[in-house]
C-alpha positions as protocol buffer text, in pm:
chain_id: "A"
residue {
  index: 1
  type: UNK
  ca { x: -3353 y: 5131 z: 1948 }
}
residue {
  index: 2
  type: UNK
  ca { x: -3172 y: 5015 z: 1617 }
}
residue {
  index: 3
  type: UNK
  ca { x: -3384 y: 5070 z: 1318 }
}
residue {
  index: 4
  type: UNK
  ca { x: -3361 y: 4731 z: 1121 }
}
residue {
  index: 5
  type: UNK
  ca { x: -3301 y: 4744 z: 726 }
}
residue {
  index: 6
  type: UNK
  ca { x: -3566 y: 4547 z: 499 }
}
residue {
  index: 7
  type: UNK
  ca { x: -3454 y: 4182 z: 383 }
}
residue {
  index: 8
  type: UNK
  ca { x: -3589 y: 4272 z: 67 }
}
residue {
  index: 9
  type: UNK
  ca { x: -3385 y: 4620 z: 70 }
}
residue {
  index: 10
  type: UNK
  ca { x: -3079 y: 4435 z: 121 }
}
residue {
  index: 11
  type: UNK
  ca { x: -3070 y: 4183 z: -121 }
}
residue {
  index: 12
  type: UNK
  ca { x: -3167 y: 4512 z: -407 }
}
residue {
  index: 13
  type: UNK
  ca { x: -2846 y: 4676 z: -271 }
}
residue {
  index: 14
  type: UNK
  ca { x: -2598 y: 4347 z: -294 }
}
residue {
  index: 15
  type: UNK
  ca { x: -2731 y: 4271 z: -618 }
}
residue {
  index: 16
  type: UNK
  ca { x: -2686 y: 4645 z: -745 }
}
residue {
  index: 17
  type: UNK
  ca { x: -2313 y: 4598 z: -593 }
}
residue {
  index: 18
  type: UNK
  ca { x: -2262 y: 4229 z: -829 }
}
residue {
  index: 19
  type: UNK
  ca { x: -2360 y: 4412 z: -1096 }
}
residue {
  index: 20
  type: UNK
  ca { x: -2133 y: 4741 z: -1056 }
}
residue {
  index: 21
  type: UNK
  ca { x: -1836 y: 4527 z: -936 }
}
residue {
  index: 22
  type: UNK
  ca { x: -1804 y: 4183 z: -1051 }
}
residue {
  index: 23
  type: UNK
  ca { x: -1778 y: 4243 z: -1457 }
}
residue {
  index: 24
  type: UNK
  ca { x: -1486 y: 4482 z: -1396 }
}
residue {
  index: 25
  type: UNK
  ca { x: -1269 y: 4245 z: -1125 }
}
residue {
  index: 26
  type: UNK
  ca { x: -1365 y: 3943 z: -1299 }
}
residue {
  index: 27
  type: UNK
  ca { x: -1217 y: 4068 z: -1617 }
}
residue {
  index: 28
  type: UNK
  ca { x: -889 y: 4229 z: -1490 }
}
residue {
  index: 29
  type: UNK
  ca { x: -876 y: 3863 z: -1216 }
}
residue {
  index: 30
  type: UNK
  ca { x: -890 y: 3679 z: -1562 }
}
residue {
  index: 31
  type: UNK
  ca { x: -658 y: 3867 z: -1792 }
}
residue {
  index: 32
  type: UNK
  ca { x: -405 y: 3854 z: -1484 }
}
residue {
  index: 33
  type: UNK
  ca { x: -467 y: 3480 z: -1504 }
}
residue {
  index: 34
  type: UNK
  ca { x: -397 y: 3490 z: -1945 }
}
residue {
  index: 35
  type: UNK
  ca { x: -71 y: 3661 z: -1848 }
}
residue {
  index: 36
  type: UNK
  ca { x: 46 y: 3440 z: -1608 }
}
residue {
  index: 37
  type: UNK
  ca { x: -16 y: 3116 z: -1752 }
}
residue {
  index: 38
  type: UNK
  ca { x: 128 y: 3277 z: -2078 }
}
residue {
  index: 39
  type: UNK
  ca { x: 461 y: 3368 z: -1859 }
}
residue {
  index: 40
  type: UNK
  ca { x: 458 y: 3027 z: -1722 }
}
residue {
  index: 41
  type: UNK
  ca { x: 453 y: 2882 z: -2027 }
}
residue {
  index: 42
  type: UNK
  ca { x: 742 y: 3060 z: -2209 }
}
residue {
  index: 43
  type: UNK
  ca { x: 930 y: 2975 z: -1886 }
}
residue {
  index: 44
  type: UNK
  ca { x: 896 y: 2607 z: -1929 }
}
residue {
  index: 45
  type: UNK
  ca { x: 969 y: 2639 z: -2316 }
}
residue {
  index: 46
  type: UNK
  ca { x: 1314 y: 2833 z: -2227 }
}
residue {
  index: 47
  type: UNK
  ca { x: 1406 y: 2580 z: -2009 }
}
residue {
  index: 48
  type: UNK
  ca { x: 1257 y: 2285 z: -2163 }
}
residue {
  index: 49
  type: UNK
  ca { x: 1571 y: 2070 z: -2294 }
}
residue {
  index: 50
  type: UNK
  ca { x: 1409 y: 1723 z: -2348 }
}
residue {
  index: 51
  type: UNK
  ca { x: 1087 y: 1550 z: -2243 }
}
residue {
  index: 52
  type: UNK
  ca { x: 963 y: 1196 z: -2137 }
}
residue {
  index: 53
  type: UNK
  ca { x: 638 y: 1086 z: -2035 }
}
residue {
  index: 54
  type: UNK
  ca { x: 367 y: 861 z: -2081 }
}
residue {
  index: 55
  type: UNK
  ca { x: 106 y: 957 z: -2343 }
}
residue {
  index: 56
  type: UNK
  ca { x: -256 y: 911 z: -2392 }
}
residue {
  index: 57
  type: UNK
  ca { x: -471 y: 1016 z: -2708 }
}
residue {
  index: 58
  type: UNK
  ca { x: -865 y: 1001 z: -2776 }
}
residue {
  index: 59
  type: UNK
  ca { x: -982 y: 1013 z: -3155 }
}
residue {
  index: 60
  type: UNK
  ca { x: -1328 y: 1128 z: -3119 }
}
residue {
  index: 61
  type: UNK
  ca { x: -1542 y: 1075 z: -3427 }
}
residue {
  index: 62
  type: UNK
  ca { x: -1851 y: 1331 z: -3393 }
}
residue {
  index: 63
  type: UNK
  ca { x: -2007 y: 1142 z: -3700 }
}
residue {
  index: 64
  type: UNK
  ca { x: -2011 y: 831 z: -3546 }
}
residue {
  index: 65
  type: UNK
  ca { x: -1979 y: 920 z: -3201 }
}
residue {
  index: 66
  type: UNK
  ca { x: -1740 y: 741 z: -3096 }
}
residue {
  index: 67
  type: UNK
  ca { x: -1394 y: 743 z: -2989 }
}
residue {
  index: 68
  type: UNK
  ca { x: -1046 y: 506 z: -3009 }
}
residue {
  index: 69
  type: UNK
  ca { x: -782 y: 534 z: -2769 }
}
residue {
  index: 70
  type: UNK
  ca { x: -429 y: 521 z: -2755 }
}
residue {
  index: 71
  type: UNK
  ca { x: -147 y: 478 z: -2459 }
}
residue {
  index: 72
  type: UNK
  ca { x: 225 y: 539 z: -2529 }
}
residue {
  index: 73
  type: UNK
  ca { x: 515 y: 678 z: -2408 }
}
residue {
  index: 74
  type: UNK
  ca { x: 680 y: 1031 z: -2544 }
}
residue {
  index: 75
  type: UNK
  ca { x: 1016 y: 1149 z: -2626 }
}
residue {
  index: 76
  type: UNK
  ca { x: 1070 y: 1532 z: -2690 }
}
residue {
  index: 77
  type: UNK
  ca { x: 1373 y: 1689 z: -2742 }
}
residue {
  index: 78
  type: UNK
  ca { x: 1323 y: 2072 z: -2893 }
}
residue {
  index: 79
  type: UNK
  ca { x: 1536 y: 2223 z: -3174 }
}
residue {
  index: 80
  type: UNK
  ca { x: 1514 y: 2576 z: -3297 }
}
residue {
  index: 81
  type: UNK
  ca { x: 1180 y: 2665 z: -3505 }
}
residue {
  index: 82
  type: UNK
  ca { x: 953 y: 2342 z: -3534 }
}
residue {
  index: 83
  type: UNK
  ca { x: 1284 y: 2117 z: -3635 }
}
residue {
  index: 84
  type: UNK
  ca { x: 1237 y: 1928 z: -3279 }
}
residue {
  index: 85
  type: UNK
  ca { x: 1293 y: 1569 z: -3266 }
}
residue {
  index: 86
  type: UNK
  ca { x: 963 y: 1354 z: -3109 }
}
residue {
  index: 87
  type: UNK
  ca { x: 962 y: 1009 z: -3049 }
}
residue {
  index: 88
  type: UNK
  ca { x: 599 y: 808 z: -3007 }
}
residue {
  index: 89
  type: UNK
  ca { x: 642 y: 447 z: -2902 }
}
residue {
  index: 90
  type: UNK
  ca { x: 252 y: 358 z: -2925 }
}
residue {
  index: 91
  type: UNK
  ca { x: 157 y: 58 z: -2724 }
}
residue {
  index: 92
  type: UNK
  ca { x: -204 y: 5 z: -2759 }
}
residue {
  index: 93
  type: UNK
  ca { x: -390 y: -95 z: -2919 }
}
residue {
  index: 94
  type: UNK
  ca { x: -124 y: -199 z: -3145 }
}
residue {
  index: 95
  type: UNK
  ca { x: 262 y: -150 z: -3150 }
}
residue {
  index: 96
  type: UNK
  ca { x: 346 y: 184 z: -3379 }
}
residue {
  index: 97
  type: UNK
  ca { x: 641 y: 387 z: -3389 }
}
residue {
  index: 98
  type: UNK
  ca { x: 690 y: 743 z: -3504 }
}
residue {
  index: 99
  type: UNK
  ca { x: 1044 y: 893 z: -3491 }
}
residue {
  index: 100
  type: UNK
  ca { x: 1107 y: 1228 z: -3585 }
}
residue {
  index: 101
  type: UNK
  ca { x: 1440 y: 1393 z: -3658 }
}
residue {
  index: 102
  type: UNK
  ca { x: 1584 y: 1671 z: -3857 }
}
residue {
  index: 103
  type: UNK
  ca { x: 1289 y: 1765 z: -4097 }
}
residue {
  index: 104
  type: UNK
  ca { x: 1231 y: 1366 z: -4149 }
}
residue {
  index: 105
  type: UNK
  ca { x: 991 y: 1127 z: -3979 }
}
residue {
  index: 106
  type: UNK
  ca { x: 945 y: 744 z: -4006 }
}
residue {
  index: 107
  type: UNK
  ca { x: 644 y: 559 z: -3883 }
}
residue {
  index: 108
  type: UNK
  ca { x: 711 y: 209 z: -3835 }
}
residue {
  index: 109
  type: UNK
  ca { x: 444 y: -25 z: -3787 }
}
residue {
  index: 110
  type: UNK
  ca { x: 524 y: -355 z: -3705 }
}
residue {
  index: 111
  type: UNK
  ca { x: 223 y: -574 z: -3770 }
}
residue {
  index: 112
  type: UNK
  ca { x: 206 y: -510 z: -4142 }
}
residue {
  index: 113
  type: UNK
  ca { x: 594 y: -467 z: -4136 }
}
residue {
  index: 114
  type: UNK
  ca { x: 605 y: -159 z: -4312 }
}
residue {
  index: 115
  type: UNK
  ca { x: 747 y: 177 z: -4276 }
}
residue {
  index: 116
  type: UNK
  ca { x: 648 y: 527 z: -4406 }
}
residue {
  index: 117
  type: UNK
  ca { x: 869 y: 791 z: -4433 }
}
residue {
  index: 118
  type: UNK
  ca { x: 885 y: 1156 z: -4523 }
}
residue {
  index: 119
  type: UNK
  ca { x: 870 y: 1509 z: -4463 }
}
residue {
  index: 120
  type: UNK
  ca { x: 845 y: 1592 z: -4077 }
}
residue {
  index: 121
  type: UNK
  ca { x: 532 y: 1823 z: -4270 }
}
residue {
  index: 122
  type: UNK
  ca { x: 350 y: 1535 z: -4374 }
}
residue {
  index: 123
  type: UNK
  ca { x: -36 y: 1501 z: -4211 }
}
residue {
  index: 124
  type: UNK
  ca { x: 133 y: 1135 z: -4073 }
}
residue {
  index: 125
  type: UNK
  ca { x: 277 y: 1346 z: -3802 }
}
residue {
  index: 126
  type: UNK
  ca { x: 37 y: 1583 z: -3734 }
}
residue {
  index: 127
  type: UNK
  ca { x: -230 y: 1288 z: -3739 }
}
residue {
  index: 128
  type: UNK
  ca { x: 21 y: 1087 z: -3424 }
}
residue {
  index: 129
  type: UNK
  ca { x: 82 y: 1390 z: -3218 }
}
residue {
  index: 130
  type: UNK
  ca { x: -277 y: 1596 z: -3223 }
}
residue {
  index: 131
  type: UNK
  ca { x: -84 y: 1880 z: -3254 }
}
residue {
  index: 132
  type: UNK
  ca { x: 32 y: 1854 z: -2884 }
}
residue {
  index: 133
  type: UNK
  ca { x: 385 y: 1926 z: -2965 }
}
residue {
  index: 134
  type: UNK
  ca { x: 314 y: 2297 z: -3096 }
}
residue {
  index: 135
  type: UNK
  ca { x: 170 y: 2452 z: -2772 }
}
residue {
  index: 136
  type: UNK
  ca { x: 573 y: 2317 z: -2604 }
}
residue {
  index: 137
  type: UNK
  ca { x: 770 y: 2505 z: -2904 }
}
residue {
  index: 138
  type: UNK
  ca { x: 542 y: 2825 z: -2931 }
}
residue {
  index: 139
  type: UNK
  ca { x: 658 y: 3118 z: -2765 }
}
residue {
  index: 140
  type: UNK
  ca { x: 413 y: 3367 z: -2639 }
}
residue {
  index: 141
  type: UNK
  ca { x: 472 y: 3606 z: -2878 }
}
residue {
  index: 142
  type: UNK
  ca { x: 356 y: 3336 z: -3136 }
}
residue {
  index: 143
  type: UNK
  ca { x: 68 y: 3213 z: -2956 }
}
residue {
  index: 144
  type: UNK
  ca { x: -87 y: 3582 z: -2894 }
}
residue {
  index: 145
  type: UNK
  ca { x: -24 y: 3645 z: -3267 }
}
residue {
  index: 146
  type: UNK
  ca { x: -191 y: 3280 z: -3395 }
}
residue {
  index: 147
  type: UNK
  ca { x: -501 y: 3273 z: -3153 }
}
residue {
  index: 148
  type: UNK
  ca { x: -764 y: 3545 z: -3038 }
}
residue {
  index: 149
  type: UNK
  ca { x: -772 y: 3689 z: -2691 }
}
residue {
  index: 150
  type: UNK
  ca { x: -823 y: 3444 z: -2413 }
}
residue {
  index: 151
  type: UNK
  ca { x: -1185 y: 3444 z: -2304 }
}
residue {
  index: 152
  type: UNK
  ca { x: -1240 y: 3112 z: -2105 }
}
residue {
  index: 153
  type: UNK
  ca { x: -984 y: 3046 z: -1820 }
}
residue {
  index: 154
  type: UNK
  ca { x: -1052 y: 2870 z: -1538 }
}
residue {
  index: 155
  type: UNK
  ca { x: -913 y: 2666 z: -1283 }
}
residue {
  index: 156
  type: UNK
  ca { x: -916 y: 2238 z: -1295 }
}
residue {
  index: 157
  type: UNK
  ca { x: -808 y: 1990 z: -1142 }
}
residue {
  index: 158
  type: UNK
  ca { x: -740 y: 1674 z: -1386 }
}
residue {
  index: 159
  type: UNK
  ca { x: -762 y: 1316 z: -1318 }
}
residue {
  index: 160
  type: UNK
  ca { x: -450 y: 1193 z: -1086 }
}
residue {
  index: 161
  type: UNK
  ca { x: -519 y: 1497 z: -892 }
}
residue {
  index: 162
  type: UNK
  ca { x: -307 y: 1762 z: -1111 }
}
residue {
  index: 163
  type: UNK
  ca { x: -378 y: 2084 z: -1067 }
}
residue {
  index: 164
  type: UNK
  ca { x: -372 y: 2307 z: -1425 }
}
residue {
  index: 165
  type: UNK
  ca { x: -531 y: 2649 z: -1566 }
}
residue {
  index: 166
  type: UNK
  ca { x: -732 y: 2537 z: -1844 }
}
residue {
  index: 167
  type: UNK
  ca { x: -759 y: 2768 z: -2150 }
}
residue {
  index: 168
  type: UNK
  ca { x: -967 y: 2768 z: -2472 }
}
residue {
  index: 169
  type: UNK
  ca { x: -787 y: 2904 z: -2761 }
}
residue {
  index: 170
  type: UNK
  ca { x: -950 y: 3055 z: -3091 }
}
residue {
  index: 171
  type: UNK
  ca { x: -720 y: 3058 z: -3431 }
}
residue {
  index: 172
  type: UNK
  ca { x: -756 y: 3429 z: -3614 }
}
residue {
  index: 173
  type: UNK
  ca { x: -823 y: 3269 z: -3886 }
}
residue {
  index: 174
  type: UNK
  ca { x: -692 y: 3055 z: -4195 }
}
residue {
  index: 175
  type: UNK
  ca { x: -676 y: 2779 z: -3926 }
}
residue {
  index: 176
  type: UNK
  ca { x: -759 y: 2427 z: -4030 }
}
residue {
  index: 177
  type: UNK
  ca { x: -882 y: 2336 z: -3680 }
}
residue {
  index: 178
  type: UNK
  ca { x: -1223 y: 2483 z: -3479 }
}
residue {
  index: 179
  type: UNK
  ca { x: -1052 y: 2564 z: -3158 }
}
residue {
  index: 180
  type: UNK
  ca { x: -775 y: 2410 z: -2902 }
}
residue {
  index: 181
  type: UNK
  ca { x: -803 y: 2373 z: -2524 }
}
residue {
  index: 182
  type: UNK
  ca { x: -484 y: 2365 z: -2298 }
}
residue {
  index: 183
  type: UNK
  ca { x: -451 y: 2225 z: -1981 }
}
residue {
  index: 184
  type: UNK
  ca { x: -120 y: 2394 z: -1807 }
}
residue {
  index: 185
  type: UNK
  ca { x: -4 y: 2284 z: -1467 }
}
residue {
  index: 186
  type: UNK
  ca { x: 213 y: 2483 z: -1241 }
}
residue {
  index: 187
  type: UNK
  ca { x: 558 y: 2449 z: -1401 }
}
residue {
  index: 188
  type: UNK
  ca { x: 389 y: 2582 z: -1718 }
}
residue {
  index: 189
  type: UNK
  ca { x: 385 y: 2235 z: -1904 }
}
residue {
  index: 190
  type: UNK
  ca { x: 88 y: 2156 z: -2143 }
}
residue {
  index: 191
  type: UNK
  ca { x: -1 y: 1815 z: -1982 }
}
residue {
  index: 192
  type: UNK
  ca { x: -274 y: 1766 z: -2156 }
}
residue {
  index: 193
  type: UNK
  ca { x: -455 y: 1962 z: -2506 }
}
residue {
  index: 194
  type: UNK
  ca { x: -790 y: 1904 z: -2698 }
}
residue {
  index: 195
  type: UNK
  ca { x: -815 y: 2013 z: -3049 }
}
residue {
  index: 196
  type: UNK
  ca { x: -1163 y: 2054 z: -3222 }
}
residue {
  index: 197
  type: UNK
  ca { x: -1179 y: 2015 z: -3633 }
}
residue {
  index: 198
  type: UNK
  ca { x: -1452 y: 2209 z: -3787 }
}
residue {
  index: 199
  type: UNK
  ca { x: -1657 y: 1893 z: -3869 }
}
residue {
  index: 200
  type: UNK
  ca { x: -1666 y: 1809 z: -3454 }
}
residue {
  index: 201
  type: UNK
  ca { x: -1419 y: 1591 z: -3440 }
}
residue {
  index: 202
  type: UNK
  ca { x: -1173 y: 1607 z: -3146 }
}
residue {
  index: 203
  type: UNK
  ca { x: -835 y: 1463 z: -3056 }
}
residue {
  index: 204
  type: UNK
  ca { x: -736 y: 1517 z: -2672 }
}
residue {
  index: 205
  type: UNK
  ca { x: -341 y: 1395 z: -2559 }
}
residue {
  index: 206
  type: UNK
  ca { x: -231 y: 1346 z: -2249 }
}
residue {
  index: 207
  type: UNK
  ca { x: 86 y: 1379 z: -2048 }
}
residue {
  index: 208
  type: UNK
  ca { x: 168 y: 1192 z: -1758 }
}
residue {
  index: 209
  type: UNK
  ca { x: 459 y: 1072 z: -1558 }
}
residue {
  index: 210
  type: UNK
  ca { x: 659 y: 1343 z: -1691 }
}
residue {
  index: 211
  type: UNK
  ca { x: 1037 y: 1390 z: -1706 }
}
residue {
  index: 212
  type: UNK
  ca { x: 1161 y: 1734 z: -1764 }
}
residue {
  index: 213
  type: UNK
  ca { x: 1495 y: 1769 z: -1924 }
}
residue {
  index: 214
  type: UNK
  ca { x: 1549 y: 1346 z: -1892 }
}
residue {
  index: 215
  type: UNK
  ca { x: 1860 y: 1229 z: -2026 }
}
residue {
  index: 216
  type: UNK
  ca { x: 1887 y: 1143 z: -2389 }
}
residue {
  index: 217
  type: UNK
  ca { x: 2077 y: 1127 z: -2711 }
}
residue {
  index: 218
  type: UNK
  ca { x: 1966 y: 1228 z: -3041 }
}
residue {
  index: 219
  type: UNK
  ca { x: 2026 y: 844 z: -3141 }
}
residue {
  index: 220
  type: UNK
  ca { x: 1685 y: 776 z: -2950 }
}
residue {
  index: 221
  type: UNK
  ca { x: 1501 y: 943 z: -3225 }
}
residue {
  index: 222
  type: UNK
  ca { x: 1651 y: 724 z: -3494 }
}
residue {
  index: 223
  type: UNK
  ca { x: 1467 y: 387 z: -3597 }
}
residue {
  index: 224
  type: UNK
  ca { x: 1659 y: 99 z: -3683 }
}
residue {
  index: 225
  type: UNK
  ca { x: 1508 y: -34 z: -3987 }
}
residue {
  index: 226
  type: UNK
  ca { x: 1553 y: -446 z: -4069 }
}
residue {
  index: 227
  type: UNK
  ca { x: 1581 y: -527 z: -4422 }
}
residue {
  index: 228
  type: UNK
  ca { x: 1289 y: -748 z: -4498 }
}
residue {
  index: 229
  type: UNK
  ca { x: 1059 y: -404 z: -4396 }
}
residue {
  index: 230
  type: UNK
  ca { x: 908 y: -254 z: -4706 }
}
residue {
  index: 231
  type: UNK
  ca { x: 1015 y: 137 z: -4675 }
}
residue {
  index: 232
  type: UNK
  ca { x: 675 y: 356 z: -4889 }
}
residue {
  index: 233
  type: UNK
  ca { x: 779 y: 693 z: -4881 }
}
residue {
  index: 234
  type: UNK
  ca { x: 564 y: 989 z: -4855 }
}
């Protein structure tokens, strides 16, 4: 006759097991994870030779709670260091352009028929692209040596059914942001990043309809300026 074991007994022994297993696989499971969304990553940076796609941003405002958003379309053609050339044709809710090319940037907007222009270092830019563009020049290298040790990386699915590791990424420190969130899909693109200010607020981009290495000229990054626009520079 088979002696039967306790329920009671055998839900102490699987729970002992959790407890001596899971920390240890979980860990090494996730820092495989890190280092292959990391390798993916630098792959799709070495290869990367241009970029189009369409391009959504959120403003969140965690004083006001609230958010505006924005839908474009991207150009992206990479240069060596952070000299790459972006173009932002925004299309709602109003018509803006940002161009930028060889250290310079112009942001044309249309409605007040004025253009800004400056150094590609100016906040303008940073403020139009969230920041998305760094996480597409960054090698790995750089990115272990500006952010802490991954801790949070899961698995998601975003809307349009794309499949991505997500990652939260800490700064070491000096940083003027919170924290950043990637979303990297299985060619190692960044389709989509969140970036969290110390005061709350957030800016999330999104990639979609992407075009790896499109066709394109560096003349595509130039805007054509008519003469009754007043140019303010800085």
């Amino acid at each position: 006759m088979k002696r039967l074991v306790p329920l009671s007994l055998l839900l102490v022994m699987l729970a002992s097991a959790l407890v001596v297993t899971s920390p240890n696989v979980t860990k090494a499971q996730s820092a495989g994870l890190v280092s292959s969304v990391l390798n993916r990553m630098e792959g799709n940076r070495r290869s990367l030779k241009s970029l189009k796609a369409s391009l959504s941003m959120e403003k969140y405002n965690a004083q006001l709670r609230d958010a505006d958003k924005y839908q474009g379309v991207i150009l992206y053609m990479p240069a060596s260091g952070r000299d790459a050339s972006i173009r932002i044709d925004w299309q709602s809710p109003q018509k803006e352009t940002l161009a930028v090319a060889n250290g310079k940037y112009t942001l044309l907007k249309p409605r007040l028929n004025v253009a800004y222009t400056g150094s590609s270092k100016s906040s303008k830019v940073k403020s139009s692209t969230g920041g998305m563009m760094d996480y597409l020049y960054l090698s790995r290298q750089q990115l272990e040596a500006k952010f802490q040790p991954v801790q949070d990386v899961r698995e998601e699915t975003l809307w349009g059914g794309v499949s991505t590791i997500h990652l939260t990424l800490v700064p070491k420190g000096g940083a003027s942001f919170k924290y950043a969130e990637i979303w990297v899909d299985s060619a190692g693109m960044p389709v989509q990043t969140k970036v969290v200010e110390k005061n709350g607020d957030a800016t999330t981009m999104r990639l979609s309809r992407v075009e790896r290495n499109a066709r394109m000229s560096s003349d595509e990054f130039n805007i054509k300026l008519d003469s009754n626009v007043k140019i303010i520079k800085g």
